[in-house]
ZAMARGU-4260 file (C-alpha; in steps of 0.2 Angstrom, whole numbers, plus 5000, padded with zeros to 4 digits):
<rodrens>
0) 4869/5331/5242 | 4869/5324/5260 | 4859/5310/5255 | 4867/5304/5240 | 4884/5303/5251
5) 4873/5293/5264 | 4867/5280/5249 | 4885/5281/5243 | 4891/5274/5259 | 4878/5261/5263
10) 4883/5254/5247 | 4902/5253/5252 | 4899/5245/5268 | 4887/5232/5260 | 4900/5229/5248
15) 4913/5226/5263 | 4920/5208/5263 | 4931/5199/5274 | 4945/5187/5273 | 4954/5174/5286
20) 4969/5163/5278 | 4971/5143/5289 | 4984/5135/5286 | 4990/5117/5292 | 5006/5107/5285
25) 5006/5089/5282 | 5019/5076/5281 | 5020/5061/5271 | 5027/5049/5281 | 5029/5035/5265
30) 5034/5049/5252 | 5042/5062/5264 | 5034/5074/5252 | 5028/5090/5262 | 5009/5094/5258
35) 5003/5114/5263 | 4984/5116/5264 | 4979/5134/5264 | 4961/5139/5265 | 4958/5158/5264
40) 4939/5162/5268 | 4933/5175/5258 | 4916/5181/5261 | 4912/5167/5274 | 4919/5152/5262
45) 4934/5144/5258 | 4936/5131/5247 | 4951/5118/5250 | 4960/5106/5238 | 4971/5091/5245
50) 4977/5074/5239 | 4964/5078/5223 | 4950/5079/5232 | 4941/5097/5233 | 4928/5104/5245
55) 4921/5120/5249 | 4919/5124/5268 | 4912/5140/5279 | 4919/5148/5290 | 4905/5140/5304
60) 4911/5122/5298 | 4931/5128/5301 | 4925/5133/5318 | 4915/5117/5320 | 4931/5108/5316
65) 4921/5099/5301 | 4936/5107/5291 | 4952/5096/5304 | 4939/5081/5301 | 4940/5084/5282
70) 4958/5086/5282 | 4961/5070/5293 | 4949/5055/5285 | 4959/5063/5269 | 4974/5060/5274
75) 4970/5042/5281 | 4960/5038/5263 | 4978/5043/5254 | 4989/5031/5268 | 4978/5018/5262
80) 4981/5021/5246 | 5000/5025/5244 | 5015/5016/5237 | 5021/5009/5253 | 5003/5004/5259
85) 4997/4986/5262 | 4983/4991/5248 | 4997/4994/5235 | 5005/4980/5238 | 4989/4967/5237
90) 4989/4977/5221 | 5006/4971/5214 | 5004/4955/5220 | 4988/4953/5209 | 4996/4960/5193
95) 5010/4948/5196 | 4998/4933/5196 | 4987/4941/5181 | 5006/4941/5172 | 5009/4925/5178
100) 4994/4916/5174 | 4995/4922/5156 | 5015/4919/5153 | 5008/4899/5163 | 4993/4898/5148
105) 5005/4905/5134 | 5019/4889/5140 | 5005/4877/5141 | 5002/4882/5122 | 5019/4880/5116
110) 5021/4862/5126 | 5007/4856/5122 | 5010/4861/5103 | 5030/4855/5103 | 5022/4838/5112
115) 5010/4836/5095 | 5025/4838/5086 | 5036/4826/5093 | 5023/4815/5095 | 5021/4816/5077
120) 5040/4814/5073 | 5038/4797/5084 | 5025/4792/5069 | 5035/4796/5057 | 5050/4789/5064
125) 5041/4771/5067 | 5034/4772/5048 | 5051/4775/5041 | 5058/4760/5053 | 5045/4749/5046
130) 5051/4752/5029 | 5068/4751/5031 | 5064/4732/5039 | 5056/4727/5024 | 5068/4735/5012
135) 5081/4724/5025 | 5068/4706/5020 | 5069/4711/5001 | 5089/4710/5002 | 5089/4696/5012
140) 5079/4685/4998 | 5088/4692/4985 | 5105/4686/4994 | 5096/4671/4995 | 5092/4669/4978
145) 5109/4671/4972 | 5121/4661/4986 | 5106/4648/4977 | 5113/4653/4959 | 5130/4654/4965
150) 5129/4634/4972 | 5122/4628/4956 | 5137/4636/4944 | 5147/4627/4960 | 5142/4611/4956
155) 5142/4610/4939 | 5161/4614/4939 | 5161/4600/4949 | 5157/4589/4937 | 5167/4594/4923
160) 5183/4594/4930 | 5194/4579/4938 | 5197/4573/4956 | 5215/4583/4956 | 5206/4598/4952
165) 5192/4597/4965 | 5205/4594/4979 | 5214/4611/4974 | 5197/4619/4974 | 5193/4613/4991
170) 5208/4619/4998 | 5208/4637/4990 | 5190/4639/4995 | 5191/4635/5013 | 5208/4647/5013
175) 5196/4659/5006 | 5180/4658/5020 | 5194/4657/5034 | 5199/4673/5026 | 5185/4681/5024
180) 5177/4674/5040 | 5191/4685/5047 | 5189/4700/5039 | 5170/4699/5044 | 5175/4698/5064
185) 5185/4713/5061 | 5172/4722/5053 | 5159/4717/5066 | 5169/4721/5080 | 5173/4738/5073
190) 5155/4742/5069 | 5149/4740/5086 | 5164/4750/5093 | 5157/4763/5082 | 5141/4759/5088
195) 5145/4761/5106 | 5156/4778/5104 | 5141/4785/5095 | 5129/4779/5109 | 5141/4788/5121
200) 5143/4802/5111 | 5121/4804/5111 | 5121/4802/5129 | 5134/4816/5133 | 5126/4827/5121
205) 5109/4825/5128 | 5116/4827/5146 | 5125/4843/5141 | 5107/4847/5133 | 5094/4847/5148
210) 5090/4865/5146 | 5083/4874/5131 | 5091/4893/5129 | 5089/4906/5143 | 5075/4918/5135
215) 5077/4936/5141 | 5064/4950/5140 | 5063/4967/5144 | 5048/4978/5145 | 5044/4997/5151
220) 5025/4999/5159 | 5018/5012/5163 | 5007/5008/5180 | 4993/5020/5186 | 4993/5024/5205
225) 4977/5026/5214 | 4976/5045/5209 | 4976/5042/5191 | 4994/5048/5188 | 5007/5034/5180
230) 5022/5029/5185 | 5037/5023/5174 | 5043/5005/5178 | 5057/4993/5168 | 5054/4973/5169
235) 5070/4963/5167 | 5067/4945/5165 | 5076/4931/5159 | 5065/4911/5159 | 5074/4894/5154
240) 5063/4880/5151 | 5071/4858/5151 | 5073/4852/5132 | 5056/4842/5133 | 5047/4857/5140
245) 5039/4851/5153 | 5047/4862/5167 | 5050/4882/5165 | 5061/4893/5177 | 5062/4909/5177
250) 5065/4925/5185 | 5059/4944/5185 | 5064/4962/5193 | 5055/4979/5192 | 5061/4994/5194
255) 5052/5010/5195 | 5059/5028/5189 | 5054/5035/5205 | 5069/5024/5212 | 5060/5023/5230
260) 5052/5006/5221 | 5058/4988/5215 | 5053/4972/5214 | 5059/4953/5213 | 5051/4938/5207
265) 5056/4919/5204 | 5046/4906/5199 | 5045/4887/5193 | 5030/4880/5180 | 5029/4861/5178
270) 5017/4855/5165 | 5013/4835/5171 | 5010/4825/5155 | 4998/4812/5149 | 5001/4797/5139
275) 4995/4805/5123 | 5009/4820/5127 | 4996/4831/5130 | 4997/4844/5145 | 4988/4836/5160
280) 4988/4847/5174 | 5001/4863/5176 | 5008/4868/5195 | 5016/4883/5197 | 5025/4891/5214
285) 5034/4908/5217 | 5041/4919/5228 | 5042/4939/5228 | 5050/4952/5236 | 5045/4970/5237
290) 5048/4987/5242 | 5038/5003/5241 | 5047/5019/5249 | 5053/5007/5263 | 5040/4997/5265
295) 5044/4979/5262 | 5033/4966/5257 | 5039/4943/5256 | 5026/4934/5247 | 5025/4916/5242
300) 5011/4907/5231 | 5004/4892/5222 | 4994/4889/5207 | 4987/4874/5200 | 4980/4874/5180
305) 4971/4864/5170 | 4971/4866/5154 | 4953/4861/5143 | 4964/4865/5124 | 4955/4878/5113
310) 4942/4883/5128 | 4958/4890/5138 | 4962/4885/5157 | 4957/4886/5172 | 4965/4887/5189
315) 4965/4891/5208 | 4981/4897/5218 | 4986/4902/5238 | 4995/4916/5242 | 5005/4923/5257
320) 5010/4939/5263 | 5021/4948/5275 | 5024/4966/5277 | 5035/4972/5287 | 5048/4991/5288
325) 5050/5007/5297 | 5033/5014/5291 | 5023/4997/5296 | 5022/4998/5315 | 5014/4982/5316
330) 5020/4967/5303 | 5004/4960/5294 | 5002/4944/5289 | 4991/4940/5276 | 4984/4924/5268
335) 4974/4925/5251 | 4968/4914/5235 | 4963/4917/5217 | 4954/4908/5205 | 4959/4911/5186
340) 4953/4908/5168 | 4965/4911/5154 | 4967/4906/5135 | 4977/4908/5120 | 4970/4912/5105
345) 4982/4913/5088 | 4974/4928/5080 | 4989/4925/5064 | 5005/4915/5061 | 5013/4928/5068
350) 5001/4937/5081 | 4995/4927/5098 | 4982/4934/5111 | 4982/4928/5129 | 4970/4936/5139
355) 4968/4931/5160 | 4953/4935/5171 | 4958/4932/5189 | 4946/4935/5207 | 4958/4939/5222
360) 4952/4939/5239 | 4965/4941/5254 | 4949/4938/5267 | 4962/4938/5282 | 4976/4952/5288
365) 4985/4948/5305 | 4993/4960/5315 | 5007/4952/5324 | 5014/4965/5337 | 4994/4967/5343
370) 4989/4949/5343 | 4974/4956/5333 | 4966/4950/5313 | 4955/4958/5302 | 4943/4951/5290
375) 4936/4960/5275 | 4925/4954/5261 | 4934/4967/5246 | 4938/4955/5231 | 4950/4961/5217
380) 4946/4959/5200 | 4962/4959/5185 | 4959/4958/5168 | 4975/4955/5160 | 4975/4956/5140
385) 4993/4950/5133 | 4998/4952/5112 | 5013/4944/5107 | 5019/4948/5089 | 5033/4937/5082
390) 5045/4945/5072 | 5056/4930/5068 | 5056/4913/5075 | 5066/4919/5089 | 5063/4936/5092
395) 5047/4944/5099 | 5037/4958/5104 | 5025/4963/5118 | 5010/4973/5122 | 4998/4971/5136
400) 4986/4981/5145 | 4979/4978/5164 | 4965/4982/5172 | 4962/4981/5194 | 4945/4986/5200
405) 4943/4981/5219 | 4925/4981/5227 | 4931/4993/5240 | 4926/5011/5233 | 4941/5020/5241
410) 4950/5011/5226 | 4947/5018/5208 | 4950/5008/5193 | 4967/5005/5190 | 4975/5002/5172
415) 4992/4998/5166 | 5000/4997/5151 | 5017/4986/5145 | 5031/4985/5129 | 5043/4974/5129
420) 5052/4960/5118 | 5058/4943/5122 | 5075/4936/5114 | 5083/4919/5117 | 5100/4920/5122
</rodrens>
């Protein structure tokens, strides 16, 4: 009996575990969102989950202070990452030019196509004068003829009748010319008065016409942040191209459902022309505005296109940066460019593709307050895929999908996904 209580109790204290709870609070300074990390050891392990990252720990490696060293590199990987981080904001910046670049490709498209058209009205136009000229020589002759026939029957009265006669036939046909020479000035006179207050009329309609309709579109995207969740955002733009559709203006603002994020963008696209109305070259500049929890973000760029016709186009653009606000302690300064192919391919009458591949490096980062730079090698890479689906000649909706993949393995792959439709005001 004694020594199956004995083996009873050796059993219990072998089975005897142990348990110590840690605990350390975090603060988000770009969220304010309040993170609680608790890892209870239980048997001499512990296994922690923070920021989506997951990791099991001893309890030699909490005393070590592997655990702190954990928690902190964590921390700093997320401040990288987050919405009011310079990362982020590199990040917008790129999906701005990958939209851009395809909305620059798509106009190039349209202008180029509206140039064929008028260029094939001027034919048309020409042809039809030609023949109205010669229909002008074919009456002319025949007024010829007849004045001709009309003199002959003239003088054969002549003859017939007597001197008296001829005199009173003079008389009444000179009244009749002065006459009818009169009625001709008038009529002259009135047909280029006519003339001129139709030319004037054209000029003030054309002056009145520089501008095609405002265009306004409105789109909802859902962007994925660096953690694989998604944020809601709403695109309002509005874009106004000049008659001959050589110069589009337009203008965009994002706002996220979080309300702690917006976004404002303006931007001008000239298409340069060459003598066979074909699009030459296309320049396009912008500037943005950001802000991400209260960190604020100006940026400025330029692109330059060229378009190669059904083998897409290709371009190359510079791109500033500043950010600056309460969570930056030091403003950065950053300078960037981007080299860009793009295309348009018309899938159906109805259904057009315009796909964008674009390399973004931002090689240099200054940091005003220190007086220091940094240089770093990371290049972005954006896929931007663009449908557009005509419903009628003037109304139109959108899909498109975005993909940012940096070379910097802190940063995943980051997808994005847009609806929207576009309306002519």
């Amino acid at each position: 009996m004694k020594r199956l209580i004995i083996i009873l109790l050796f059993l219990f204290i072998t089975q005897l575990s142990y348990s110590q709870t840690f605990t350390q609070t975090f603060v988000d300074r770009c969220t304010n969102e309040v993170s609680i990390v608790n890892a209870t050891f239980i048997n001499g392990s512990a296994t922690v989950a923070f920021y989506n990252k997951i990791r099991t720990f001893t309890y030699q490696q909490y005393i070590n202070g592997e655990l702190q060293s954990w928690l902190n590199e964590t921390y700093l990987w997320w401040s990288n990452l987050s919405p009011c981080s310079q990362q982020t904001s590199q990040q917008q910046q790129a999906q701005q030019a990958a939209d851009a670049a395809a909305a620059a490709a798509a106009a190039a498209a349209e202008a180029e196509a509206a140039a064929n058209a008028a260029s094939g009205a001027t034919n048309n136009t020409s042809g039809s004068t030609n023949n109205s000229s010669d229909t002008t020589n074919n009456s002319s002759s025949n007024e010829g003829e007849s004045s001709g026939s009309s003199g002959e029957s003239s003088e054969g009265g002549s003859e017939e009748g007597g001197g008296s006669d001829e005199g009173n036939e003079e008389s009444g046909e000179s009244s009749e010319e002065s006459n009818d020479e009169a009625s001709e000035d008038e009529e002259t006179t009135s047909d280029e008065e006519k003339k001129e207050d139709g030319e004037d009329t054209n000029k003030k309609k054309k002056k009145k016409k520089k501008l095609n309709p405002i265009q306004l579109n409105a789109d909802v995207l859902g962007l994925q942040n660096p953690f694989g969740n998604y944020d809601t955002a709403i695109s309002f733009g509005a874009s106004q191209s000049s008659i001959y559709g050589d110069v589009l203006y337009s203008a965009n603002a994002m706002f996220y459902s979080n309300l702690n994020q917006a976004s404002l963008s303006l931007g001008t696209t000239k298409m340069y022309l060459n003598d066979k109305y074909k699009v030459s070259w296309i320049e396009s500049v912008g500037i943005g505005y950001s802000n991400n929890y209260g960190a604020q973000s100006v940026s400025a760029s330029f692109m330059r296109l060229k378009p190669m016709g059904k083998k897409g186009t290709i371009g190359m653009g510079l791109n500033y940066s500043t950010n600056f606000g309460k969570l930056i302690e030091n403003t950065l300064i950053s300078f960037g460019y981007n080299f860009l192919y793009a295309n348009s391919i018309k899938v159906t009458d109805r259904l057009m593709y315009s796909p964008a591949f674009i390399l973004a490096h931002t090689p240099i980062t200054y940091a005003t307050k220190v007086d220091s730079s940094l240089a770093t090698n990371d290049v972005m890479f954006i896929l931007s895929n663009s449908f557009t689906y005509r419903i009628t000649k003037t109304f139109t909706i959108n899909f498109g999908y975005t993909a940012i993949k940096s070379t910097n393995t802190d940063i995943p792959l980051i997808n994005s996904f847009m609806i929207g439709s576009k309306l002519p005001f």
